[in-house]
N, C-alpha and C positions, 0 to 999 in steps of 0.2 A: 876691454871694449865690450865683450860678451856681455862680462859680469853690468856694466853699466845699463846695456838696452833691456837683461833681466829686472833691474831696478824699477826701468820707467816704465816695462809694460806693466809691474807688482803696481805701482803708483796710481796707472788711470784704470785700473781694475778697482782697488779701493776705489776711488771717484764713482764707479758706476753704482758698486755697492751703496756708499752714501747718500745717490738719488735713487737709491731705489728702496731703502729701509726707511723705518715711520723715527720720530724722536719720542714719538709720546706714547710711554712704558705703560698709562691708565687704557690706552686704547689695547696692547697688547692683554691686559687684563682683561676688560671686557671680553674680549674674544675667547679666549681662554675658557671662562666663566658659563658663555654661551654655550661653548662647545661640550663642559663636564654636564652640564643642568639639561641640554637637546635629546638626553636621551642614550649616550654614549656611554657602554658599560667599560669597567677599569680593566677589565683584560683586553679590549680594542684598542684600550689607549696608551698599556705597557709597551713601550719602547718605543712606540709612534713620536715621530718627529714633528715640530710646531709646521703647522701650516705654511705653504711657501708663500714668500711673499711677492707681490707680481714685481717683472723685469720693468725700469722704465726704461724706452726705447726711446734712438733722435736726443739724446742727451745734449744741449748746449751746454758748450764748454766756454761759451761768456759770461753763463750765469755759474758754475762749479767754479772754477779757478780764474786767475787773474791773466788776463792774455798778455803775453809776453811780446816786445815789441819788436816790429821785423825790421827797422833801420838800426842801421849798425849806431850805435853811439859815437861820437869823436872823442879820440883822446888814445891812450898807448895799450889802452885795451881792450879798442876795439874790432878786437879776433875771436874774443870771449862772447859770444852773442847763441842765442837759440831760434832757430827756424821750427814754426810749427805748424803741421799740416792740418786740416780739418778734418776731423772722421767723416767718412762716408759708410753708407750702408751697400751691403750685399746681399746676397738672395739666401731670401728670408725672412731678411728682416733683421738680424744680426749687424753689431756694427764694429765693423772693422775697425782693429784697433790704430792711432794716426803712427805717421813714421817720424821720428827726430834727428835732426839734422844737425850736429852741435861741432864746433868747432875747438880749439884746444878749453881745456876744461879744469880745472883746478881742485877737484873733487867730484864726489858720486852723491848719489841721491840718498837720502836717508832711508834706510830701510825700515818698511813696516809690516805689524803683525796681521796675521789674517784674522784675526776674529772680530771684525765688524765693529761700526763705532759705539761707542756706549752713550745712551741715552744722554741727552741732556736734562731729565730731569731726576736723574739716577741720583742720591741722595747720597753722602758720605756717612758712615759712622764708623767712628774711630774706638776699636776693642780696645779693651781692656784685660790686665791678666787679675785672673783672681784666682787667689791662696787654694791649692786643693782640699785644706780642709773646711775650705765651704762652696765646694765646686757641691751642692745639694742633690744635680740632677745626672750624677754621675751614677753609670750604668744603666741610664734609662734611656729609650729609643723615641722619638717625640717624631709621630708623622701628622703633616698640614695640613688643613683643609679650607682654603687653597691649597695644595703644595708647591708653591714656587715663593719667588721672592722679588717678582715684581713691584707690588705695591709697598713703598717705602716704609708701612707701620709694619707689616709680615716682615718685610726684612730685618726688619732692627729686634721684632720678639724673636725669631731665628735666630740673629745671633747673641741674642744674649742667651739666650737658655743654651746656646753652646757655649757659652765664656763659663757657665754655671753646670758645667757635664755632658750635658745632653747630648746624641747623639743624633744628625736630620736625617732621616729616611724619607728619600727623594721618591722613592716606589714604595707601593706596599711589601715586606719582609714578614715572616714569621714569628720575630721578636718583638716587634712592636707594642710596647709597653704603654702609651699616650698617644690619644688622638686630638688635636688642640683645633676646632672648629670657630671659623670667623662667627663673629657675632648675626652677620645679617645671613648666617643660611641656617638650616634646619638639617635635624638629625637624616630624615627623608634624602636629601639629596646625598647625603657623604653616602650612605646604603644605593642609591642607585650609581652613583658611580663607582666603587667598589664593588658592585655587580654581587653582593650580599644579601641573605636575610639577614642577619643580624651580626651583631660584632662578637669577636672570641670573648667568652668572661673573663680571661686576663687581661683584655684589653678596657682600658681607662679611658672613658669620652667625656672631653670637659671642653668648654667655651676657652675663648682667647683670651680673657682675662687671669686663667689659671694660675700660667707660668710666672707674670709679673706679681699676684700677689704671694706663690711661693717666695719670692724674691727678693720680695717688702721684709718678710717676715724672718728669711734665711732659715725654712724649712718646707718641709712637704706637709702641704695641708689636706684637710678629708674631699677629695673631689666630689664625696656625696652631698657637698652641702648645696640647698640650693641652688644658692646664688652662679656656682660652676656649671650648673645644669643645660645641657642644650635642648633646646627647643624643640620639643618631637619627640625626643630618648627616652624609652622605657624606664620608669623608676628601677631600683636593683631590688633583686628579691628579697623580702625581709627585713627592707629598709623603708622605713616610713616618708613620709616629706611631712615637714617643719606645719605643727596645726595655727592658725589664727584666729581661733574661734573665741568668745569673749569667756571660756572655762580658763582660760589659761591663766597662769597664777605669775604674779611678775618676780623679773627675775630676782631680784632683792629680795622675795622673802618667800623663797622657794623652801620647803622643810629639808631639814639634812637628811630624816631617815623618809624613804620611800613608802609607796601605800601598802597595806596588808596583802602576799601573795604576790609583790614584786620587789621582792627583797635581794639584793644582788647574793649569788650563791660563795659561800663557803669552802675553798677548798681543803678535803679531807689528805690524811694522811697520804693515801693509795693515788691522791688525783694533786699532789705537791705543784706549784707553780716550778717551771723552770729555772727560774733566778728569782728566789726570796727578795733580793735586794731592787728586784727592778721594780717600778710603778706596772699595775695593769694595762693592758694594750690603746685600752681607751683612754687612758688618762694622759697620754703623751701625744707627740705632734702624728700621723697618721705618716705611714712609709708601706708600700706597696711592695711586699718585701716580691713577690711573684715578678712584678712588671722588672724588677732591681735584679733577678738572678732569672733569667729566661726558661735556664734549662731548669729550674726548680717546681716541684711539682707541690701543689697549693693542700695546706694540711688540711685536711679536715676538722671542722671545727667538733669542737667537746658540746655536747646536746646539755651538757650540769653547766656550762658557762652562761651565764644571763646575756641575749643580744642585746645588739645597739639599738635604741628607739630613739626617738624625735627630740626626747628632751637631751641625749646626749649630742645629737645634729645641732638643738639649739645651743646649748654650752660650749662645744666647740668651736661653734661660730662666734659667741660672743669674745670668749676668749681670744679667737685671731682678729678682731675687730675691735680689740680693748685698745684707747690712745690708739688710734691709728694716727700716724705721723701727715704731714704734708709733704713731704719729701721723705726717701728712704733713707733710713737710719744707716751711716758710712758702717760701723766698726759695731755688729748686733751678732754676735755669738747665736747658732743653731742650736745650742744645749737647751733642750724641754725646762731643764730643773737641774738646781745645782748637784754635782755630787755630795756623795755621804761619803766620808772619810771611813775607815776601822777603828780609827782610833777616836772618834770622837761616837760613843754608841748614844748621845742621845740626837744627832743629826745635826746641832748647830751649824749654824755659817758659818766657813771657813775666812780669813780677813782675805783673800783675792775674792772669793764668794760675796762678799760685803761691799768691797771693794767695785767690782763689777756690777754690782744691784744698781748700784749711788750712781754709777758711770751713765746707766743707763736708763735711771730715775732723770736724772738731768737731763739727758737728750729729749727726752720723753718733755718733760717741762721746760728747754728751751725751745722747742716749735710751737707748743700751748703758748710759750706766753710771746709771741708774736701775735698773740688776737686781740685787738681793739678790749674788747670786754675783759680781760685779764688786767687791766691797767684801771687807778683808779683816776677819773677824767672830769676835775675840776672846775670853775673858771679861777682859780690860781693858779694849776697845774698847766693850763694851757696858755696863761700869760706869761707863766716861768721860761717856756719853752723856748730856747735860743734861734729856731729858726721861724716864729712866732709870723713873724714879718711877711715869710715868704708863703709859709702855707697858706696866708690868709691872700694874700694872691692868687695863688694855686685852686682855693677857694673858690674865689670870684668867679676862674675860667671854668672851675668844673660846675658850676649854678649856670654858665652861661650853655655850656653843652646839654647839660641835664634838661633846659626847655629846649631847644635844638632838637632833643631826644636821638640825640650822636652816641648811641650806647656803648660803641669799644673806646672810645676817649672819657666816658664818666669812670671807665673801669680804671682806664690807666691812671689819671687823673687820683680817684681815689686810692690807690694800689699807694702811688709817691704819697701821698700824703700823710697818708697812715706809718710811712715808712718815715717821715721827716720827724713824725710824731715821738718814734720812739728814740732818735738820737738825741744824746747828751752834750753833745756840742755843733756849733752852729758849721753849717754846707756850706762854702765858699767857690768853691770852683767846680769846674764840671768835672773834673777828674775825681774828685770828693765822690759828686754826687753818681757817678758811673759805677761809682767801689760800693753803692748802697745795694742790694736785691729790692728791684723791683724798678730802677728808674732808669730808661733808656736815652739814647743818644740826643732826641729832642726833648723831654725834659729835660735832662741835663741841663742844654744849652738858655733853657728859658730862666733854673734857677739861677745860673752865673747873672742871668742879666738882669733878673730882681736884684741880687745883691749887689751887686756895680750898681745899678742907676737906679734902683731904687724904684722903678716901673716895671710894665711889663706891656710890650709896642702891641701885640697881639689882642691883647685887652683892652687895650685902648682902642682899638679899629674895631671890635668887636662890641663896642659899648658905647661908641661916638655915630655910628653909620645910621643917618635916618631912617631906612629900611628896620636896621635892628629896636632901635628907639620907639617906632612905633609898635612894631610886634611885641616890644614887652609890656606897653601900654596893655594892647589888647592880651593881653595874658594874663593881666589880672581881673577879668572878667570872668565873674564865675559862670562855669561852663564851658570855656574857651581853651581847649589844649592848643599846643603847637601849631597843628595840621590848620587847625580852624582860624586860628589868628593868619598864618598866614598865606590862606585863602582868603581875607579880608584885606588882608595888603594888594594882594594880585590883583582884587577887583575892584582896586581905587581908594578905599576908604582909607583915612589918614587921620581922624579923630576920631573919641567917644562920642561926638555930636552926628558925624557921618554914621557912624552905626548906630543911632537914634531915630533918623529921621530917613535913611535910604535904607539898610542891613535888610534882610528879611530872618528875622532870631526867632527865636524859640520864645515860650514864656521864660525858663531860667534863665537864660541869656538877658531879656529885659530886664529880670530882676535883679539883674549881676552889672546892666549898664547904670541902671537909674540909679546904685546903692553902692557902686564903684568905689568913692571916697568911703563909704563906710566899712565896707567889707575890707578896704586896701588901709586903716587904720591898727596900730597895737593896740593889744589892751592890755590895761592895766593890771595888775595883779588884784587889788583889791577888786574893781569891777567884776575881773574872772569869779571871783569868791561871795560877790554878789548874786552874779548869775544862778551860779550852783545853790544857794540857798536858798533861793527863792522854789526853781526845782525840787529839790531837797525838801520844802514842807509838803509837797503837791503831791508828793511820791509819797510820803508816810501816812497822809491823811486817809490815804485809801490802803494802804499794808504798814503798819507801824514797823514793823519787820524788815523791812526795803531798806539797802543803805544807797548813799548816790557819792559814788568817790570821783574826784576833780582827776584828770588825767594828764598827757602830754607835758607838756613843755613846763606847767604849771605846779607837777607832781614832782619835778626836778628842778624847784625851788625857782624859776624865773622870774623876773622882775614884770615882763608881759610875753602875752601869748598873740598869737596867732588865731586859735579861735577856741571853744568852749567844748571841751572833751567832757562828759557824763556817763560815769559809768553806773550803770544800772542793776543793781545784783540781790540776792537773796542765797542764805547759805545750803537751802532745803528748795530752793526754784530751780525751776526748770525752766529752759527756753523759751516753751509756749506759754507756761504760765505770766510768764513776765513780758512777755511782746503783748498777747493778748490785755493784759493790763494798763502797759502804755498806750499803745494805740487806743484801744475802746476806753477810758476811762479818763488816766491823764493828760497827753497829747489835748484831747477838747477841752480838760477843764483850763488848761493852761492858755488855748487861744483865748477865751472865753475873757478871761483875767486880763487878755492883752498884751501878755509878757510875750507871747509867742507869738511872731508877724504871717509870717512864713512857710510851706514845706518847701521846701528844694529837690530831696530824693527821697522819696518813699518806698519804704520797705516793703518785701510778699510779705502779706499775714499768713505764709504756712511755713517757710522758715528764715521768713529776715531775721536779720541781727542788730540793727541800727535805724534811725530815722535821724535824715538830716535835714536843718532849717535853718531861722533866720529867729531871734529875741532881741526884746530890746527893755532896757530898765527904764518906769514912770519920770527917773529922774531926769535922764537926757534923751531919751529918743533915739540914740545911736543905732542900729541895725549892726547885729554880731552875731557871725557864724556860729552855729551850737551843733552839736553831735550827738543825739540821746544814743550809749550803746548796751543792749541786752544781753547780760553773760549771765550762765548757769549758777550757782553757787559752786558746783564740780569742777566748776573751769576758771576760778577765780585768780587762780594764782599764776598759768601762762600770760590769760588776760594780760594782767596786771604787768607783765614784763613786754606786751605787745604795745599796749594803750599807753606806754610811759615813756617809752623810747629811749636816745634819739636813734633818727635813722641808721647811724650807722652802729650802735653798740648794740642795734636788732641784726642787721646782719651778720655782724661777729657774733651773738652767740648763735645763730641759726649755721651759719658756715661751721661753726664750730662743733655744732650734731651732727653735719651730716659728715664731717671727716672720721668722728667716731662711729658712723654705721647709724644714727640717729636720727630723727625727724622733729623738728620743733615751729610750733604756730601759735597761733594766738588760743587754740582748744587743748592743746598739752605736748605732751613730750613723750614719742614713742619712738621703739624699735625695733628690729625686725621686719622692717621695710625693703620688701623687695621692688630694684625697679628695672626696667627695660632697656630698650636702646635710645636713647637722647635723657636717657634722667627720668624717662617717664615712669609713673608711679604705679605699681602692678595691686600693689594689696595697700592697706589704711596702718600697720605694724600693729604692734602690741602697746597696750597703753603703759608707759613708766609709770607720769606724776601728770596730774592738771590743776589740783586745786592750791598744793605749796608750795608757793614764788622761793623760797629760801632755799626748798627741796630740787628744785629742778637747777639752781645754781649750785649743789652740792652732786648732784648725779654729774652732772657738766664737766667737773671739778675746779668750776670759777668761781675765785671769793667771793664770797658776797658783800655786790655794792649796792650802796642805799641809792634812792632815784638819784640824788643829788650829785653823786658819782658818776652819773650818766651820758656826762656832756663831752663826746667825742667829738 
């Protein structure tokens, strides 16, 4: 009986606890946060307990638990019934705990733990064991900053850098080997709240990202490189940061022997390497051997040893940023470089060594060739395609969200598609389509039901609904985005005629109702090639020199276009030279002649890149969109893969730079791009290639497809 009323008073003790604790583990964070940054140094806060939380007092117990009912039920058991009293309070304010009144009983109350409920938004992650001989971060001591493990992304780097050795140091300790600081604080606060001037030089300060891309890599990387850098932190002495200035020579055709007077030194008989057989220190993955054995006391470096400078910061980075994968590589060996056998004295590859290359050559090459641009894209290749049917559906919904401008569904949307793209046999059911990467539970269900019935109900609602019918109307008005069209709907109008004669538009807007039919026409292939030659003598007569290449949809062999791409170049011009020339010169002579109707958007004359309008050929009068665009001669050759398209084999190879540590646009192809928090861009990188199209697809390492390969 005892042991029972123990039970129930443990029972409505937890209950108070539970109205009196918060669920939402982001607000303990905050608090937390507030309290290290107020000012509060890390010896006030050693061993100090989190802030109490307040009692709630008067608890109803109609809203906590389910009230139990006081008539006895009928039937043969009804002796089994619970009487419950209502707490009252007593002086204080305190609230007396209620008494229970139970009669024969068939059991005791479950017993529970005291440590309070756990968050509901407390996130699961399920460890994993991994092999000690790639636990990497073993003997290393990793303290947080945060140091807790509230917020659900700290907790999950937490425990993986422990699945990976690491050791957490919940308090500051003496051994601490790594300091791993949240992205959004600065070196300044970890120092105030550690109640420090500065950190021990054993100890290692790097950003949050450190640990995962040791991780990526299955090694310990240089924490001096940039990019690990926190924000605030002292450079290290001796150690340069990474230069961007336009001396810099690219990495491709860097000379192998150094400049006079920085010739790496020579060791002498008297000054012997310790193990002939090993690579030099800098030529392998970087290991922190001090932070790895605590009690080890850091050698002094040899004054005949050549230091580390920038250009080996920049090699090393490039190296761990070579093929970076999209997902990590399962089964990637930590070994720098393969052994050298004894018996083989001139170093060859061993056949597991070979073996292993190839292994890992192919991993490497099957995530490359999941990119759009990796694949060559047809119109056979894409009518071959056995699920032919349904992406062009898929299609349809993603052009109908794309003006919607419903951006996480164009993503998904394109995500399956692309994925549909690369199967060899055709989706059938949703369990098919579930086993695919990248198609979730409602795609799924939409492709089973294109292939059953051959429609798609969604698309059809979304492409019958007079609302939608007229906003696409108004969408093909030039100047008319989304937002604008359907603020035109809201305020009544329902034809081209109502926004003719009530609309209050712009001039391009007029120009875009009155010329509707003409601008909403294809053109023809020949017409396009029309266009361009007539351009084409206007441009020469004034620079014989000027070439004017056809671009877009046209350049990738289409039978018609959309509208008239002009690309405008010279192999020794420059930017201003060539705006300054269109605008003042050609641009007038060409209204002049009549060909040209129109501007539409007009470029700065201090550094546009384009003019856009309206032409029309003597022979029909049609009004057709035209794009005159101004490129460098220097920059001919990204141009050329920007201005060719289509959309999406642009974003596969520009995705496909930036997973290599790369930057690619329509002015070239660089790297060594450092960027910030949300992706934002710190520095312009280093220039690779701009002027050769064929170059920039061999750096990439994507074969090169001709335009006409371009049709994703």
């Amino acid at each position: 009986m005892a042991q029972n009323l123990a039970n129930k008073e443990a029972f409505f003790n937890e209950l108070e606890k539970m109205g009196s604790m918060t669920d939402d583990s982001e607000d303990l964070e905050d608090e937390e946060f507030a309290r290290l940054v107020s000012g509060t140094t890390g010896a006030q806060n050693k061993g100090a307990e989190p802030p109490s939380l307040p009692v709630v007092k008067n608890i109803d117990r109609t809203r906590s638990m389910p009230q139990p009912s006081l008539r006895s039920p009928a039937g043969p058991h009804s002796d089994d019934t619970i009487t419950a009293q209502e707490p009252s309070l007593v002086a204080g304010g305190d609230i007396k705990k209620p008494t229970m009144k139970r009669a024969a009983t068939t059991g005791t109350l479950p017993e529970t733990k005291a440590q309070g409920p756990v968050s509901k938004k407390r996130r699961s992650y399920s460890a994993k064991a991994v092999p000690e001989q790639q636990q990497i971060f073993k003997g290393l001591v990793f303290f947080f900053f945060l140091n807790n493990d509230i917020s659900p992304l700290r907790r999950m780097r937490i425990q993986r850098a422990q699945e990976y050795g690491a050791t957490w140091a919940k308090e500051w300790v003496d051994n601490v080997s790594h300091v791993i600081v949240d992205n959004n604080l600065v070196f300044q606060d970890l120092i105030s709240y550690l109640n420090m001037k500065s950190l021990p030089e054993s100890v290692v300060c790097v950003d949050e990202c450190y640990p995962s891309e040791c991780i990526k890599f299955r090694s310990i990387l240089n924490p001096m490189q940039m990019r690990f850098k926190v924000n605030g932190s002292p450079s290290p002495s001796g150690v340069e940061e990474p230069s961007t200035s336009a001396e810099e020579v690219v990495a491709d055709s860097l000379p192998l022997k150094l400049p006079k007077g920085q010739q790496p030194h020579t060791p002498t008989p008297s000054q012997p390497f310790d193990n002939q057989s090993n690579p030099p220190a800098d030529s392998v993955p970087y290991v922190d051997e001090t932070s790895a054995n605590p009690g080890k006391e850091p050698e002094s470096k040899n004054s005949d040893v050549r230091e580390r400078d920038a250009l080996d910061d920049i090699i090393d980075e490039t190296k761990a940023a070579k093929d970076l994968p999209l997902d990590s590589l399962e089964a990637v060996d930590n070994d720098a470089s393969p052994e050298i056998s004894d018996e083989d004295p001139e170093g060859s590859e061993s056949e597991a060594d070979k073996k292993k290359k190839q292994k890992e050559d192919a991993e490497i090459d099957a995530w490359q060739q999941k990119f759009a641009c990796m694949q060559r894209h047809d119109k056979s290749s894409n009518s071959d395609n056995p699920n032919s049917r349904t992406i062009d559906v898929l299609q349809q919904m993603l052009d109908y969200y794309t003006r919607t401008s419903d951006h996480w569904r164009v993503l998904a949307y394109r995500k399956a598609i692309s994925a549909l793209r690369r199967q060899r046999k055709k989706i059938v059911t949703k369990a098919q389509a579930l086993a695919i990467q990248g198609i979730g539970q409602r795609l799924a269900d939409k492709i089973e039901e294109i292939v059953f019935t051959n429609r798609l109900r969604r698309l059809e609602y979304a492409n019958y609904t007079p609302e939608d019918l007229i906003v696409q109307e108004f969408l093909g008005v030039y100047g008319a985005g989304i937002s604008q069209a359907s603020r035109w709907v809201a305020q009544g109008y329902r034809s081209l005629e109502d926004l003719k004669t009530k609309a209050n538009l712009n001039k391009v807007q007029q120009i875009g109702v009155e010329h509707y039919h003409d601008f909403s026409q294809r053109i023809p292939r020949q017409e396009v090639s029309q266009h361009g030659e007539i351009a084409r003598r206007a441009v020469q007569q004034v620079d014989s020199e000027m070439q004017v290449i056809i671009g877009g949809s046209y350049r990738r062999g289409a039978s018609d276009s959309g509208d008239v791409d002009l690309i405008i170049t010279k192999s020794d011009a420059t930017g201003d030279y060539i705006r300054a020339m269109m605008l003042d010169v050609v641009v007038p002579q060409l209204f002049k002649q009549g060909f040209l109707q129109t501007g539409l958007a007009t470029t700065s004359r201090v550094d546009g890149s384009k003019w856009h309008g309206a032409s029309a050929l003597p022979s029909n009068g049609i009004w057709r969109r035209i794009d005159l665009l101004f490129v460098p001669g220097s920059e001919i050759g990204a141009a050329m893969i920007y201005f060719t398209g289509n959309d999406i084999f642009n974003r596969s190879m520009r995705l496909l730079a930036s997973k290599k540590g790369m930057r690619l646009n329509q002015r070239g192809l660089y790297t060594d791009v450092l960027r910030g928090e949300q992706r934002k861009k710190l520095n312009t990188g280093r220039l690779l290639e701009d002027r050769d199209e064929r170059r920039i697809f061999e750096i990439l390492g994507v074969p090169w497809r001709p335009p006409e390969h371009r049709i994703c």
